[in-house]
C-alpha positions in Angstrom: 0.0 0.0 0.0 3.0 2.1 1.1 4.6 1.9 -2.7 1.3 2.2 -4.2 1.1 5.7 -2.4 4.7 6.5 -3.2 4.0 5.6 -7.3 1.4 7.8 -7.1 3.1 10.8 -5.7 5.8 10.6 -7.9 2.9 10.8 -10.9 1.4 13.6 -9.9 4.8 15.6 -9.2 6.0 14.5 -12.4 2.1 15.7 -13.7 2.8 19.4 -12.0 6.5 19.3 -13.5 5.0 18.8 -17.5 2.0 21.5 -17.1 4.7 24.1 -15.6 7.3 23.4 -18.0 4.5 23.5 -21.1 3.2 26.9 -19.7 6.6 28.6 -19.8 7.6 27.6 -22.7 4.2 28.1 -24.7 3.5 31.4 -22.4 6.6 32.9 -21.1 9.3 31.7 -23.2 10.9 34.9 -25.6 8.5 35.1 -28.8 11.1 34.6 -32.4 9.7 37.0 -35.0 9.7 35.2 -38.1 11.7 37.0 -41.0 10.8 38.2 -44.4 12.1 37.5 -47.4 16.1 37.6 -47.4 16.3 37.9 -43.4 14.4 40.9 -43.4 11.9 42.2 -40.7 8.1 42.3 -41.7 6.8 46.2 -42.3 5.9 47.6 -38.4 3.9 50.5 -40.0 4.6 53.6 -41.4 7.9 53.6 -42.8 8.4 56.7 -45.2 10.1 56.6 -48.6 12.1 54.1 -46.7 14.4 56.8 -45.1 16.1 56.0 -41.8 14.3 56.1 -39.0 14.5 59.7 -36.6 16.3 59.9 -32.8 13.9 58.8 -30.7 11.4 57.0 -33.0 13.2 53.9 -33.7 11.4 50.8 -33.1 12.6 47.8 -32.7 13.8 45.5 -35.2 14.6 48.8 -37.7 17.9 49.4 -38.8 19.2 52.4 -39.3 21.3 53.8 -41.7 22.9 57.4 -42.8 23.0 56.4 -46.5 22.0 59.7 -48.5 20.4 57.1 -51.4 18.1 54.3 -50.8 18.1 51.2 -53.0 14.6 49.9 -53.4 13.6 46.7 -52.4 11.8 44.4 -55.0 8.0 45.0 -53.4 9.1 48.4 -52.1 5.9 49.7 -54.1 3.4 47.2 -53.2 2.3 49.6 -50.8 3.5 53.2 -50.4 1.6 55.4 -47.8 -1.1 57.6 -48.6 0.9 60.4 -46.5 4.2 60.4 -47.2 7.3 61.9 -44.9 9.6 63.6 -47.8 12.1 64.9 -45.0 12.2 65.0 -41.9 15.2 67.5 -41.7 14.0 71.4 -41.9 13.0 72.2 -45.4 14.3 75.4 -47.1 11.3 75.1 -49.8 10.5 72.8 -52.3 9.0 72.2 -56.2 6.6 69.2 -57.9 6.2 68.2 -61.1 4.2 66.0 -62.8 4.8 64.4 -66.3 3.1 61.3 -68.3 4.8 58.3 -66.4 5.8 60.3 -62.4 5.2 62.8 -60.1 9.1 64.3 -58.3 9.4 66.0 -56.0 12.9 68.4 -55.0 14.0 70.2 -52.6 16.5 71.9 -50.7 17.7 71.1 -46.9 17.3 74.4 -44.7 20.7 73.9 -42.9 23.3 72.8 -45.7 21.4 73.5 -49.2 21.6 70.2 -50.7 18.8 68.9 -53.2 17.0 65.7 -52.9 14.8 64.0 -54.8 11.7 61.6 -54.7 9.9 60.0 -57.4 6.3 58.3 -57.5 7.6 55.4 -59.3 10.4 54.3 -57.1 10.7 54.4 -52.8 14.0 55.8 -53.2 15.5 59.3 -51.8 18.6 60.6 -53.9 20.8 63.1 -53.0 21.2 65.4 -56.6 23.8 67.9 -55.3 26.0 68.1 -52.0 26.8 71.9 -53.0 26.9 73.7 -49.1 25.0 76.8 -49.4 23.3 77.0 -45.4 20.4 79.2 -44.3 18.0 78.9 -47.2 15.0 79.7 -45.8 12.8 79.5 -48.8 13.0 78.9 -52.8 10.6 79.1 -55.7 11.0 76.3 -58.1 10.5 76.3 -61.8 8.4 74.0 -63.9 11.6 71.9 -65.1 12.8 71.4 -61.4 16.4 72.8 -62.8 16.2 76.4 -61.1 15.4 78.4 -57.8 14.8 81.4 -56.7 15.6 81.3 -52.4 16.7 83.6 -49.8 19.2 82.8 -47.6 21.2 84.4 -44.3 24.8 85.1 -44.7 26.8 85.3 -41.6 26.4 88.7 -40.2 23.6 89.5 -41.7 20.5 90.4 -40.3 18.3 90.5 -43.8 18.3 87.2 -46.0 20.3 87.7 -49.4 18.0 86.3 -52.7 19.4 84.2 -55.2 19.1 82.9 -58.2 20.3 79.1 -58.8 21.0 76.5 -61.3 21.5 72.8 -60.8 23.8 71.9 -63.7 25.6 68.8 -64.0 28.7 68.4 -61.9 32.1 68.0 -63.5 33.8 66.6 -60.3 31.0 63.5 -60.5 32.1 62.2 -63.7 35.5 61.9 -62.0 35.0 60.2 -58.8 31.8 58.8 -57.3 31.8 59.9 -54.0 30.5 63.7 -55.4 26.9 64.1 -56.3 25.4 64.3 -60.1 24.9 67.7 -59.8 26.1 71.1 -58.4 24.4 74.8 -57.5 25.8 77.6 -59.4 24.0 80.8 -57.6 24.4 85.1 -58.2 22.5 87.4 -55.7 19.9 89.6 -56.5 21.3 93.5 -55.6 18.9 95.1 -53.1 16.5 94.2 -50.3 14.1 92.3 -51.7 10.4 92.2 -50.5 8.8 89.3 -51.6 8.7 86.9 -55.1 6.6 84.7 -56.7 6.8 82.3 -60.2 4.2 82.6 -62.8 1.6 79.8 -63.4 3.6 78.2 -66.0 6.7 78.9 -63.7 8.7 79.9 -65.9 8.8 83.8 -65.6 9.2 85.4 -61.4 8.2 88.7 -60.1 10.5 89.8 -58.1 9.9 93.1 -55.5 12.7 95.3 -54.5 12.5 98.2 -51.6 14.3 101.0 -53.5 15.0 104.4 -51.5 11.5 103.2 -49.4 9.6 102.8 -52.4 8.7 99.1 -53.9 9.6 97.9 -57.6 8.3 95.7 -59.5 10.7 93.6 -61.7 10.1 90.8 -64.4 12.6 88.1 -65.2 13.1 84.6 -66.4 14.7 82.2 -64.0 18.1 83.1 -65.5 17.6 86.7 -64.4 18.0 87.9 -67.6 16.5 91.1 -68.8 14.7 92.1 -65.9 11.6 94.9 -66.7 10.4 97.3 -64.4 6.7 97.0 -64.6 5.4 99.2 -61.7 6.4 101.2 -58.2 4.3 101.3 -55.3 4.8 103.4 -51.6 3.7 100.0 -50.0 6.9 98.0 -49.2 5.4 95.7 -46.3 3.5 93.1 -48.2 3.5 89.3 -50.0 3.2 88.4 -53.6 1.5 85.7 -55.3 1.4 85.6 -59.2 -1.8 82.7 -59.3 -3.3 83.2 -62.8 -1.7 84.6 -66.2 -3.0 88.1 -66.2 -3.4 88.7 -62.2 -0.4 88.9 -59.9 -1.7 89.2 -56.6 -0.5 91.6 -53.3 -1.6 91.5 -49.8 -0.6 93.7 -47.3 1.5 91.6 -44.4 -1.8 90.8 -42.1 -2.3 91.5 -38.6 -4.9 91.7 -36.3 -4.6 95.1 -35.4 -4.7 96.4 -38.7 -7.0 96.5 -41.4 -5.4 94.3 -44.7 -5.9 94.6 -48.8 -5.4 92.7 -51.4 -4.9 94.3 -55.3 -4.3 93.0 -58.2 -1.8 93.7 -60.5 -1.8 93.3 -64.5 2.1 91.8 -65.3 1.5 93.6 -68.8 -0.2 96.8 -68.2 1.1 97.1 -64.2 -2.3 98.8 -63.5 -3.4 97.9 -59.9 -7.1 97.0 -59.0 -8.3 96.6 -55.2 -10.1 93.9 -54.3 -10.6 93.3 -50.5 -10.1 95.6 -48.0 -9.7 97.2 -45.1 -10.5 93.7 -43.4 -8.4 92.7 -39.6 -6.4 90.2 -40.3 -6.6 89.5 -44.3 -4.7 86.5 -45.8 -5.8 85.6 -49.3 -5.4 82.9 -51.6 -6.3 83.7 -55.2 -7.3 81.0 -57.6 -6.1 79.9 -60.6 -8.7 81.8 -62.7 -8.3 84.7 -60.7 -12.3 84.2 -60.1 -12.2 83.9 -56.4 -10.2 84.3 -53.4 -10.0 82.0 -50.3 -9.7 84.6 -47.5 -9.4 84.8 -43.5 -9.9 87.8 -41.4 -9.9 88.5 -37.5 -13.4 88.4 -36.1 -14.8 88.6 -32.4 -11.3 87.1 -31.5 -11.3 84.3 -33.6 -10.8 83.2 -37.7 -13.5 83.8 -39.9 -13.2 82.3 -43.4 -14.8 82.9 -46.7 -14.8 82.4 -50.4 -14.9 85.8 -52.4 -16.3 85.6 -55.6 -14.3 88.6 -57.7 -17.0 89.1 -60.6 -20.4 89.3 -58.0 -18.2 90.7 -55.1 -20.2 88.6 -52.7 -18.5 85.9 -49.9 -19.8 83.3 -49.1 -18.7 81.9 -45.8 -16.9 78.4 -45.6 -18.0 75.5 -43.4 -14.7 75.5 -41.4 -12.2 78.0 -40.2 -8.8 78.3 -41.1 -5.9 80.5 -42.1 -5.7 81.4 -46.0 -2.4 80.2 -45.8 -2.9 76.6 -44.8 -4.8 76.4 -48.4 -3.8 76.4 -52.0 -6.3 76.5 -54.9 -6.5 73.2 -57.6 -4.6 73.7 -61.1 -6.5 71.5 -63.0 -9.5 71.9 -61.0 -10.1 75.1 -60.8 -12.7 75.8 -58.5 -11.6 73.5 -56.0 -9.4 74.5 -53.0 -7.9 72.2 -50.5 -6.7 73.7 -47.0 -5.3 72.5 -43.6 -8.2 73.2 -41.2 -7.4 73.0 -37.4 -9.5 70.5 -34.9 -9.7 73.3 -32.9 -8.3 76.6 -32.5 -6.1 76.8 -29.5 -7.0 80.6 -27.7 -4.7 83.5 -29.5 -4.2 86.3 -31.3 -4.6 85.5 -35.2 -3.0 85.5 -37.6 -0.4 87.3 -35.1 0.2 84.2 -32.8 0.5 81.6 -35.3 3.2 83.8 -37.5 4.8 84.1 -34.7 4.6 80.2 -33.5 3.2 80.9 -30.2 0.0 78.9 -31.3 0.3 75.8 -32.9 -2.6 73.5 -34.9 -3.8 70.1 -35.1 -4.8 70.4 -38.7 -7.1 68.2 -41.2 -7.3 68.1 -45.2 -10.5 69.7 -46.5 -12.1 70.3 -50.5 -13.7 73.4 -50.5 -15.9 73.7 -53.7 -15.4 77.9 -54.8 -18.7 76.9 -57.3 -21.1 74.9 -55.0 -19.9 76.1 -51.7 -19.8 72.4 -51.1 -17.2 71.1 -48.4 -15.6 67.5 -47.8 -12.9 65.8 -44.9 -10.6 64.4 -47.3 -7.8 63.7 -44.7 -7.7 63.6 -40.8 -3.8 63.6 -41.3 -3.2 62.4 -37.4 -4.2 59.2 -38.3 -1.5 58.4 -40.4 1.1 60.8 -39.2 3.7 60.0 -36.5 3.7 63.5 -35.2 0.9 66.6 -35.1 0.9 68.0 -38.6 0.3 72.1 -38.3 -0.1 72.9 -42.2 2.0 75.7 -44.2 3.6 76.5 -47.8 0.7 74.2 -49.2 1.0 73.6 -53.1 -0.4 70.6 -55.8 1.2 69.1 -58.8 0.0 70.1 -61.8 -2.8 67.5 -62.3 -4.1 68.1 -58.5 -3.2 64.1 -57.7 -0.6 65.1 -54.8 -0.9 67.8 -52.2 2.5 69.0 -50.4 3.1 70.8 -48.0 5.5 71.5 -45.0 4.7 71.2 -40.9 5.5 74.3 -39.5 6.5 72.3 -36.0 9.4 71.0 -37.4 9.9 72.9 -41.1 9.5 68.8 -42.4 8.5 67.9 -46.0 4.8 65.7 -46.5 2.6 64.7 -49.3 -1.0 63.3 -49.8 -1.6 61.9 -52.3 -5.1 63.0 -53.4 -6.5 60.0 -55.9 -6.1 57.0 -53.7 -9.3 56.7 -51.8 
């Protein structure tokens, strides 16, 4: 009886043993992650264009690398995000095109001046031209993508120097590999300049110079050649936009102690029409027909928004509120806009705060119909983003399928693409 006891003791710790081995290793045993195709780790979400992941973002399992060109993977297309990171370094301005097979996409680092490019066709980033040129702060683009118009700060100097630029081929490349295809070749623009703007077709700028307190007017190709004078105005504080053929636009700078305009100007005749104004606060955003104007205004403390319609003089007001400059008018569809509209506005003084970047904005993608006053959500933006996405220097391709724009948080580089449901 006593070794009938003992056998069955020695079961049931044998028993326990089995169930308590089985449980770690099926429960709390390390989990292997089973590898892709040629040892690779499976996708862990949104990966942008590929490029390396950011300080502080890395999750595990990524690698990461300081390669300035990324090789694409076979696949690398199966599935490119909707809303794309472009760069995640500062952004000294940028310029789309779109031909019959792509849509690229340059543009120029803030704190060295090289170019990159991205293409729709391929996940890869590629360096164009290493040429150091710091500070740019902002560049114009022409339709080709070869040229630039930016300003930059110079050491010393308190007002940013405007230049015109070229990206020619490099001779040192064809030499040695380790330089970039290309090179900037650059001369200043004499003066203090105001403000520029490239024509719709992009290949002519207007380019406004503060002469003796008084501002000029000048006309020039992207070569700078042959610049004509085409008017002078006393007004010397303002922004230029050149939206349609026959209308370049000027706004007073806007604030919300002061009442704003908005003219335009005929690039021919340089005859000057009013169009808005005195309103607190004006920003404006011209279409491409020069038919209406997305504007915003200071009202009761707040952002009122409207769409002006030039021939009837009449606004009507829009279903959301937002700053004219979070919104850029269609340019194959003319009568759409598309603008970055806030969740909510945080309390401040506007436009003043957000200029100034006291306020900041949680901002959505809305279609604003100019023609049927009709409104859509196209894009809640912090669903796919990594970060909060506070919309500026908005601008579309020339068949309206990609939307880009920069986060004025961190001066990064986006896209949306705008077909893809």
């Amino acid at each position: 009886m006593k070794i009938r006891n003992i056998i069955i003791s020695l079961l049931i710790v044998i028993l326990l043993i089995a169930v308590g081995w089985a449980y770690w290793y099926f429960l709390m045993s390390p989990v292997q992650v089973p590898l892709g195709p040629e040892g690779q780790e499976p996708p862990v979400g949104f990966q942008p264009l590929g490029r390396p992941a950011t300080p502080g973002t890395t999750r595990p399992g990524m690698a990461t690398s300081t390669a300035t060109t990324t090789t694409q993977q076979p696949g690398a297309l199966a599935r490119i995000p909707a809303l794309r990171l472009l760069s995640d370094s500062p952004v000294g301005g940028y310029g789309a095109s779109t031909t019959a097979t792509t849509t690229k996409v340059l543009w120029v680092d803030r704190g060295r001046g090289n170019v990159y490019q991205a293409t729709y066709d391929s996940a890869a980033i590629t360096t164009l031209s290493n040429t150091v040129v710091p500070k740019i702060v902002r560049s114009v683009w022409n339709r080709n993508l070869t040229a630039f118009i930016a300003s930059m700060f110079e050491d010393g100097n308190l007002y940013p120097t405007t230049v015109y630029t070229d990206i020619v081929p490099s001779k040192k490349a064809s030499t040695t590999a380790q330089f970039s295809p290309y090179e900037l070749r650059g001369r200043n623009i004499s003066g203090n300049v105001i403000g520029y703007a490239a024509s719709p077709d992009t290949s002519r700028v207007i380019v406004i110079v503060n002469e003796n307190g008084t501002g000029a007017g000048y006309l020039s190709s992207f070569s700078a050649s042959a610049p004509t004078r085409i008017f002078t105005t006393p007004l010397t504080d303002i922004n230029v936009s050149w939206p349609a053929d026959d209308i370049i636009a000027i706004t007073t700078k806007p604030s919300a102690n002061y009442g704003g305009f908005l003219y335009f100007v005929n690039p021919k005749s340089g005859a000057w029409t009013k169009i808005l104004g005195p309103i607190y606060g004006l920003t404006a955003a011209v279409s491409r027909t020069g038919k209406h104007v997305l504007y915003s205004s200071t009202k009761d403390g707040t952002i009122a928004t409207g769409v002006y319609s030039v021939s009837a003089a009449t606004t009507t007001d829009a279903v959301f509120r937002t700053l004219s400059d979070k919104c850029v008018w269609g340019n194959l569809y003319r009568e759409l806009a598309y603008c970055g509209v806030p969740s909510e506005l945080p309390s401040g003084i506007y436009p003043d705060d957000w200029y100034l970047g006291s306020v900041s904005t949680t901002d959505k993608i809305w279609q604003v119909n100019a023609t049927t006053g009709e409104a859509k959500l196209i894009s809640s933006l912090i669903d796919k983003a990594d970060r909060v996405l506070n919309v500026f220097n908005p601008t579309l391709d020339s068949k309206d399928k990609f939307m880009f724009f920069m986060n004025k948080n961190d001066l990064s580089l986006w896209s949306l693409d705008l077909v893809r449901p």
